[in-house]
BAFILO-852452 format. One record per residue (C-alpha): residue number from 1; x, y, z; residue in three letters. Coordinates in steps of 0.5 Angstrom, whole numbers, always signed. Layout:
<nodes>
(NUM (X Y Z) ALA)
...
</nodes>
This chain:
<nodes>
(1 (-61 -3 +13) UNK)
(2 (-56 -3 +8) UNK)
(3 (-49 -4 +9) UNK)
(4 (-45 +2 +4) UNK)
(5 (-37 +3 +3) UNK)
(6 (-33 +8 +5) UNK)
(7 (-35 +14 +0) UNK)
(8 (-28 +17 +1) UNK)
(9 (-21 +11 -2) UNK)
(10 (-14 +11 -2) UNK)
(11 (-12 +8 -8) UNK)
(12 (-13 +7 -14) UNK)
(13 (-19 +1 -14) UNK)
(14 (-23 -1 -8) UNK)
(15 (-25 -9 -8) UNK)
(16 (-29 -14 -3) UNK)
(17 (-25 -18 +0) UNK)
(18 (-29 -23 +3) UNK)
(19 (-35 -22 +7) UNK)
(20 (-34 -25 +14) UNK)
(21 (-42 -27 +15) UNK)
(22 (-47 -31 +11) UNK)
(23 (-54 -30 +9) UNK)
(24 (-58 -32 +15) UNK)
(25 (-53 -30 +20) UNK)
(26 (-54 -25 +26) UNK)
(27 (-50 -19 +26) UNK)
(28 (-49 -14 +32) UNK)
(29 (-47 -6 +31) UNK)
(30 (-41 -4 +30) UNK)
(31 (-39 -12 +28) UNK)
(32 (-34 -13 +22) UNK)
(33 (-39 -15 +16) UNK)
(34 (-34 -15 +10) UNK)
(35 (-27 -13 +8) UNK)
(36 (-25 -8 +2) UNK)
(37 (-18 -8 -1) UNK)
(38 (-14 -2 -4) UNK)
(39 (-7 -2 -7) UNK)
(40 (-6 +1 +1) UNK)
(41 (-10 -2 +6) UNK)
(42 (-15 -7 +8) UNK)
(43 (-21 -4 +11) UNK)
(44 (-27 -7 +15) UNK)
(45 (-34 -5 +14) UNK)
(46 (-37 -6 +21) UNK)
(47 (-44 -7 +21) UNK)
(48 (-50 -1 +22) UNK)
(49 (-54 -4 +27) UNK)
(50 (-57 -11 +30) UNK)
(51 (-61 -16 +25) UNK)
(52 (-59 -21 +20) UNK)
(53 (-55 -21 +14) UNK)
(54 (-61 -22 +9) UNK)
(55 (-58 -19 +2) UNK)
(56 (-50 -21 +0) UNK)
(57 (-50 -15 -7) UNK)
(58 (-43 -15 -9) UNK)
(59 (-39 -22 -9) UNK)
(60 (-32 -23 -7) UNK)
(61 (-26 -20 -12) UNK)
(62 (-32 -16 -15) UNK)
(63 (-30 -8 -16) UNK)
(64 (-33 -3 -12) UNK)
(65 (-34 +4 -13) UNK)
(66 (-34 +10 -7) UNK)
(67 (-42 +8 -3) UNK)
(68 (-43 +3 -7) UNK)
(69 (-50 -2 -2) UNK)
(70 (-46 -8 -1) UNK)
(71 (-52 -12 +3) UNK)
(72 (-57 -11 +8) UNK)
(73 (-58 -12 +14) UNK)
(74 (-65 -15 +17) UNK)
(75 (-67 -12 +22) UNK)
(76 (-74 -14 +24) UNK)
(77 (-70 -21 +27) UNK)
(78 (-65 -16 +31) UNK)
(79 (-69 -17 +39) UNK)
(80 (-67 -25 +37) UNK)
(81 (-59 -22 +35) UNK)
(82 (-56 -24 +41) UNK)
(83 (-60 -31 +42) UNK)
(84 (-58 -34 +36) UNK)
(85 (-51 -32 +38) UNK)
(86 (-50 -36 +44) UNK)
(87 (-55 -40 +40) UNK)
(88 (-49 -41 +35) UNK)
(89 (-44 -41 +40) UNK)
(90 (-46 -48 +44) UNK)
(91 (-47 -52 +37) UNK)
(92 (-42 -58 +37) UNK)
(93 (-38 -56 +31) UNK)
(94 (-39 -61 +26) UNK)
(95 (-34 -61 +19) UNK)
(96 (-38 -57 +14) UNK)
(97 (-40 -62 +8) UNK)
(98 (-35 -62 +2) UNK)
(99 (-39 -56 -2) UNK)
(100 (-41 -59 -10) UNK)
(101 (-35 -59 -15) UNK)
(102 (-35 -52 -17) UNK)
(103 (-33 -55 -24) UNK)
(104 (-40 -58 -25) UNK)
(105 (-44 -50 -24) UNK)
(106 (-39 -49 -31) UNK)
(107 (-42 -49 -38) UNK)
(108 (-42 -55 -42) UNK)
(109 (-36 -52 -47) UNK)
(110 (-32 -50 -41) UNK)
(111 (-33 -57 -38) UNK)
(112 (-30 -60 -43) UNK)
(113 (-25 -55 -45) UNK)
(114 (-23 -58 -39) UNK)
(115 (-23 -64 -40) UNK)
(116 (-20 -64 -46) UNK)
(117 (-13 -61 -44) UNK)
(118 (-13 -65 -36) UNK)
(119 (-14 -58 -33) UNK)
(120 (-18 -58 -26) UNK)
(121 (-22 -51 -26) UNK)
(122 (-17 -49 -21) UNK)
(123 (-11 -49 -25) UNK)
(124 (-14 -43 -29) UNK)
(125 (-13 -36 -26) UNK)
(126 (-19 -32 -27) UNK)
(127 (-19 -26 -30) UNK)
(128 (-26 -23 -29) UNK)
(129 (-31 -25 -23) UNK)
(130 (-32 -32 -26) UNK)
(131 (-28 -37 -30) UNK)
(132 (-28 -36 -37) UNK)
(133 (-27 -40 -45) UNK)
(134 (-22 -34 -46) UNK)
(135 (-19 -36 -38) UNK)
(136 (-19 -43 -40) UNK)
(137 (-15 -42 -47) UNK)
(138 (-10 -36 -44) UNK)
(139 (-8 -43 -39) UNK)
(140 (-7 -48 -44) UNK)
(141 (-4 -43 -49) UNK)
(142 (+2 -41 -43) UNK)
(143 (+3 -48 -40) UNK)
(144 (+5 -50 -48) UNK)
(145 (+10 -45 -47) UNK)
(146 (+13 -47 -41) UNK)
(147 (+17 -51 -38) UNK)
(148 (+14 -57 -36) UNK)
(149 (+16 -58 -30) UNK)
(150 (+20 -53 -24) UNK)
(151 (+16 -48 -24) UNK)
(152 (+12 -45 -18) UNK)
(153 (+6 -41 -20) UNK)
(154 (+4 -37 -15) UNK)
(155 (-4 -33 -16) UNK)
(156 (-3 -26 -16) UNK)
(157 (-8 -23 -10) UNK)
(158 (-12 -17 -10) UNK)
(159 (-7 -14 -6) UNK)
(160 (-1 -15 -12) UNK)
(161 (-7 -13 -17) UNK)
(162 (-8 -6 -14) UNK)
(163 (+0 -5 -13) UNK)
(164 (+0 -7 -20) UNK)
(165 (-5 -2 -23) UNK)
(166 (-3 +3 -19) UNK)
(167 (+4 +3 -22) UNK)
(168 (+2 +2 -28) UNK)
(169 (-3 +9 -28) UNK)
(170 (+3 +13 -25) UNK)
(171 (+8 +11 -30) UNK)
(172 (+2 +12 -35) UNK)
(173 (+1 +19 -34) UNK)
(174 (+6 +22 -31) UNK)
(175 (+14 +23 -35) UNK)
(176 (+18 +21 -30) UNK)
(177 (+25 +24 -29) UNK)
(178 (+30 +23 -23) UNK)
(179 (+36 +27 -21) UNK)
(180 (+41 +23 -16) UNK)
(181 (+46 +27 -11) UNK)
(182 (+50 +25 -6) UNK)
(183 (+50 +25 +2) UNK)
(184 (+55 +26 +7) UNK)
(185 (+52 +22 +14) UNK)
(186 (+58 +24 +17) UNK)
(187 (+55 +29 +22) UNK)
(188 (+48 +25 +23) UNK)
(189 (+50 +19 +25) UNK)
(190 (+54 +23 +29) UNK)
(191 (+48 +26 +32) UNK)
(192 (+44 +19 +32) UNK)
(193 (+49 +15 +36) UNK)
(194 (+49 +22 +40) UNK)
(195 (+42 +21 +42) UNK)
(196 (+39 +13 +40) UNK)
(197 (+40 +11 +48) UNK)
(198 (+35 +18 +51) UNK)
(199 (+29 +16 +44) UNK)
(200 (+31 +9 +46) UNK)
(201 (+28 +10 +54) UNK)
(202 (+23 +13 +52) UNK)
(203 (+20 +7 +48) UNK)
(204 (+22 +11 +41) UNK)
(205 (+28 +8 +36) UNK)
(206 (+30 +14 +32) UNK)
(207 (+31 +11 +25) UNK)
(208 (+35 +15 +18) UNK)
(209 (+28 +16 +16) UNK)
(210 (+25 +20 +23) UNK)
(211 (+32 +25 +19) UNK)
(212 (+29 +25 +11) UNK)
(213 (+23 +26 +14) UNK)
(214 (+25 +32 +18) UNK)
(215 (+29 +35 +13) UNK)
(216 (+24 +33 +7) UNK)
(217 (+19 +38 +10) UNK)
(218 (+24 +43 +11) UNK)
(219 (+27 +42 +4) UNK)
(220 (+20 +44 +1) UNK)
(221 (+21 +51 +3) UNK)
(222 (+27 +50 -4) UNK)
(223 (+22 +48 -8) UNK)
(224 (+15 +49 -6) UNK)
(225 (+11 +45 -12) UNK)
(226 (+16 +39 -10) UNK)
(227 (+9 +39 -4) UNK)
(228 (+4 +40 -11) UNK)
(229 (-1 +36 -15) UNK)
(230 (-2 +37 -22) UNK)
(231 (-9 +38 -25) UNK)
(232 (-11 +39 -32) UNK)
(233 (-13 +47 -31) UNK)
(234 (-7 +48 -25) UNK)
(235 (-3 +46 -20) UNK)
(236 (-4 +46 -12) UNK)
(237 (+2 +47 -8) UNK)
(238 (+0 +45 -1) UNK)
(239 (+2 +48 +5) UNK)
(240 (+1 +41 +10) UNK)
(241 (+7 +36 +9) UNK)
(242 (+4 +29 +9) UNK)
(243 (+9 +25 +8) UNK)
(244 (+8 +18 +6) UNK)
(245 (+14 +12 +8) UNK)
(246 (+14 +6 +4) UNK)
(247 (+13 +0 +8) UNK)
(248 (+15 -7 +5) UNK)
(249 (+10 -12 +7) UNK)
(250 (+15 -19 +5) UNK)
(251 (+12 -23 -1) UNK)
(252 (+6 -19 +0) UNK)
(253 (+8 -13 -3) UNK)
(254 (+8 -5 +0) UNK)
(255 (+4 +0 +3) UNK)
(256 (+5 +7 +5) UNK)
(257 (+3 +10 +12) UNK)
(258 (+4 +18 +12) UNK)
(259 (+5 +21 +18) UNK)
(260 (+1 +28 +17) UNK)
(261 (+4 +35 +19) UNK)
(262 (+11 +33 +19) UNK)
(263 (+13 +41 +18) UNK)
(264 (+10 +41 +26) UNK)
(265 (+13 +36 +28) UNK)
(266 (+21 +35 +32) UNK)
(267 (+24 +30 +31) UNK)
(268 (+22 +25 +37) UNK)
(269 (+14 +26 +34) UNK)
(270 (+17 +25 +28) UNK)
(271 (+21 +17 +29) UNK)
(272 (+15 +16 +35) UNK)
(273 (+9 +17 +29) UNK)
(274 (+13 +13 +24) UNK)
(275 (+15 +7 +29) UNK)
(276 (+8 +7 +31) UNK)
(277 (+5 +8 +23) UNK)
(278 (+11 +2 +21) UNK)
(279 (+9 -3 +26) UNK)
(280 (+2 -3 +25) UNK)
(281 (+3 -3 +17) UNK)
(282 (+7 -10 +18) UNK)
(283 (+1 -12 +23) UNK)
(284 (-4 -11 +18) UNK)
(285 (-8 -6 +23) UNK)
(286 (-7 +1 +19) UNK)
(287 (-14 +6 +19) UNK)
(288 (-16 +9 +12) UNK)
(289 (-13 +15 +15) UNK)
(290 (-6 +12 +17) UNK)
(291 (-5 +11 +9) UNK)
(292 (-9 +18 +6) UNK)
(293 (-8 +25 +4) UNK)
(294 (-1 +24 +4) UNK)
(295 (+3 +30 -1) UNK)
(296 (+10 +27 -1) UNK)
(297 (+14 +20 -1) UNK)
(298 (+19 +17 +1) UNK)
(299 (+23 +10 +0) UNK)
(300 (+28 +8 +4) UNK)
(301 (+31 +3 -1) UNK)
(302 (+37 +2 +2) UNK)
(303 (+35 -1 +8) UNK)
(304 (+35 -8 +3) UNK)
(305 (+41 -7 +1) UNK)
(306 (+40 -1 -6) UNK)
(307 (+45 +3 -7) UNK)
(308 (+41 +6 -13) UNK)
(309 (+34 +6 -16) UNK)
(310 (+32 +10 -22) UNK)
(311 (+25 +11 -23) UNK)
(312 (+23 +11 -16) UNK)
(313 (+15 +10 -18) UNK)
(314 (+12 +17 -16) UNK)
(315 (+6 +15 -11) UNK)
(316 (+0 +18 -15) UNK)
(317 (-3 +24 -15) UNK)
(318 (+4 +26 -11) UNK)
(319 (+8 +30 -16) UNK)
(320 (+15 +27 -13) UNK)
(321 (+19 +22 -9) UNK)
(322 (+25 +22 -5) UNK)
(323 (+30 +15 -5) UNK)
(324 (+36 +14 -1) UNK)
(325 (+40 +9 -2) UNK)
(326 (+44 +4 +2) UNK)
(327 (+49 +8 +7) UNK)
(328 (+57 +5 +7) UNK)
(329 (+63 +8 +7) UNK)
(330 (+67 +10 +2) UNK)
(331 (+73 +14 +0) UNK)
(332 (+72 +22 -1) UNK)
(333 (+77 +28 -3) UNK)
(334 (+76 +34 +3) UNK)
(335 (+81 +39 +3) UNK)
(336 (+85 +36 -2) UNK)
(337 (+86 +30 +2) UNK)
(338 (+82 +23 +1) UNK)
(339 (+78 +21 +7) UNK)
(340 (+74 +15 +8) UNK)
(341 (+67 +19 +10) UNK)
(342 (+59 +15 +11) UNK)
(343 (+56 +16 +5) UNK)
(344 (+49 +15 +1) UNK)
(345 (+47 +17 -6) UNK)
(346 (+40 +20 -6) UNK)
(347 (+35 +21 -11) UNK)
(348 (+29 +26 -13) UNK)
(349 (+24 +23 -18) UNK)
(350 (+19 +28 -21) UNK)
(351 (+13 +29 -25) UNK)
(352 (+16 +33 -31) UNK)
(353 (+10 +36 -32) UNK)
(354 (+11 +40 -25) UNK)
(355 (+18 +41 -24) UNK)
(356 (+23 +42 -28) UNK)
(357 (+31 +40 -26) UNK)
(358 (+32 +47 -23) UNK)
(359 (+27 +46 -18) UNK)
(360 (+29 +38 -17) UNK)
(361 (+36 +41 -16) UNK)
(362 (+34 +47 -11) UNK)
(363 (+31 +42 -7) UNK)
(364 (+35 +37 -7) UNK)
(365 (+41 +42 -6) UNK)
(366 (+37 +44 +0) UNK)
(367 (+36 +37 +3) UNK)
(368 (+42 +34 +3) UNK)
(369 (+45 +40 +6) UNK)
(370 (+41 +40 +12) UNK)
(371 (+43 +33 +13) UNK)
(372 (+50 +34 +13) UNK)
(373 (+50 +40 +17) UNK)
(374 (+45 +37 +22) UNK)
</nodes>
């Protein structure tokens, strides 16, 4: 029985993880099996009936494509499954025996390049799915270079490697040109403050961000192709907004969990989903749905302080992303008079080959006025 990857990913690459079985252990239907990772999301592949894990195809930190056989499964061994469990289970638990050192599985060349320059196998980061004499000369390269001492090197994980990439991709294929306004948040903080107490009781945090959703969906109507992809033939507009909300992750980096159909939905369903869509993120529990078929994105990098930031990176295939930046007061003229209003600075960044400043303006136009008339 052969254990396949998802044949749809959302992302730019798909990589195992790690396998949470051994050859030789019994597995249950619908048992976590291995894990794949995306520049979005962790997945778990579960098991597709009883039986043993009999064949491990693809290693860990290996690239997988869309329904590519990772394993099989066993299933002659499958009536024995549950025996071999409780089996399992009431072993006393003895410290596994120290495996061999993995040094002495290199190549005699390797070994030596080693020795040679007081490096351990790991010290090297590896670039590929096994140590190499080009990864051994690219460590000693660097560390006659560095300083040597003070330095806290810290290895990429799949997870930065994905981000990497994918921003790498985005800034590649795509010319990149934003477009800065400025918001008046006078009237919606007034209604926020209105209104936070009654969300508040019933379970819900009504954040700026369930607003930009709201008003960016709404926006769309300025500028449909803002809500568009580019193809080498044509360009699709889409009439469903799906909006993704970059969600920062710490150290580990960040992922964008969307929240589907927003042009359907009140405000109340709006911070209700994406509180939800948050609070999973952080807890490392978002499904390959929650981070798929997103049309538009938005960073609220104020909230860490930013006043601006040019170019937001565009979450390929989207063709835009919305910024907004750190809300503080400042003084403005009204009326001829210098008031001290609640202020942002927002920002359009768009793929050029879709939009042109008309369009990016006219939208932008349109989504700082519903924030102001809110």
């Amino acid at each position: 029985m052969d254990i396949v990857a998802p044949t749809e990913q959302e992302g730019t690459k798909s990589v195992l993880k790690t396998w949470l079985k051994k050859i030789g252990d019994p597995v249950r239907t619908d048992e976590p099996i291995v894990e794949l990772e995306t520049d979005k999301v962790a997945v778990e592949i579960a098991a597709p009936g009883d039986g043993v894990l009999a064949e491990i195809l693809i290693e860990p930190d290996s690239d997988v494509e869309p329904g590519t056989v990772l394993g099989r499964i066993a299933q002659g061994a499958a009536a024995s499954v549950d025996k071999a469990m409780d089996q399992a289970a009431a072993l006393p638990t003895a410290p596994r025996a120290k495996p061999a050192a993995a040094v002495s599985q290199l190549p005699p060349g390797i070994r030596k390049m080693l020795a040679d320059a007081g490096l351990s196998e790991s010290d090297v980061p590896v670039s590929g799915a096994r140590l190499t004499r080009e990864d051994v000369e690219a460590e000693i390269a660097r560390r006659a270079t560095a300083p040597a001492d003070g330095v806290t090197r810290v290895p990429h994980d799949s997870l930065r490697r994905r981000i990497a990439e994918h921003m790498t991709q985005s800034v590649t294929v795509a010319p990149h040109v934003t477009a800065v306004f400025e918001a008046d948040f006078t009237r919606l903080a007034a209604h926020r403050a209105a209104h936070k107490a009654e969300f508040e009781a019933k379970g819900v945090n009504l954040t700026y961000t369930a607003y930009f959703a709201h008003a960016g969906a709404a926006a769309m109507e300025a500028a449909p192709a803002v809500n568009g992809r580019w193809f080498d033939d044509r360009v699709e507009i889409y009439h469903d907004v799906n909006i993704g909300i970059g969600t920062a992750l710490g150290d580990k980096g960040l992922v964008v969990p969307v929240i589907h159909r927003v042009q359907t939905l009140s405000l109340f369903e709006i911070a209700q989903a994406l509180q939800t869509l948050t609070a999973n993120a952080r807890a490392g529990k978002l499904a390959p749905a929650n981070v798929r078929g997103g049309t538009f994105s938005i960073s609220n990098h104020g909230t860490s302080g930013s006043l601006l930031a040019s170019p937001i990176i565009i979450n390929q295939p989207q063709s835009a992303i919305l910024g907004v930046g750190k809300l503080e007061n400042r003084a403005v003229v009204r009326d001829g008079r210098v008031e001290i209003r609640p202020m942002a600075y927002v920002t359009l960044t768009i793929d050029h080959r879709i939009l042109d400043g008309h369009q990016t303006n006219a939208w932008l136009t349109r989504f700082v006025s519903l924030l102001e008339a809110w």
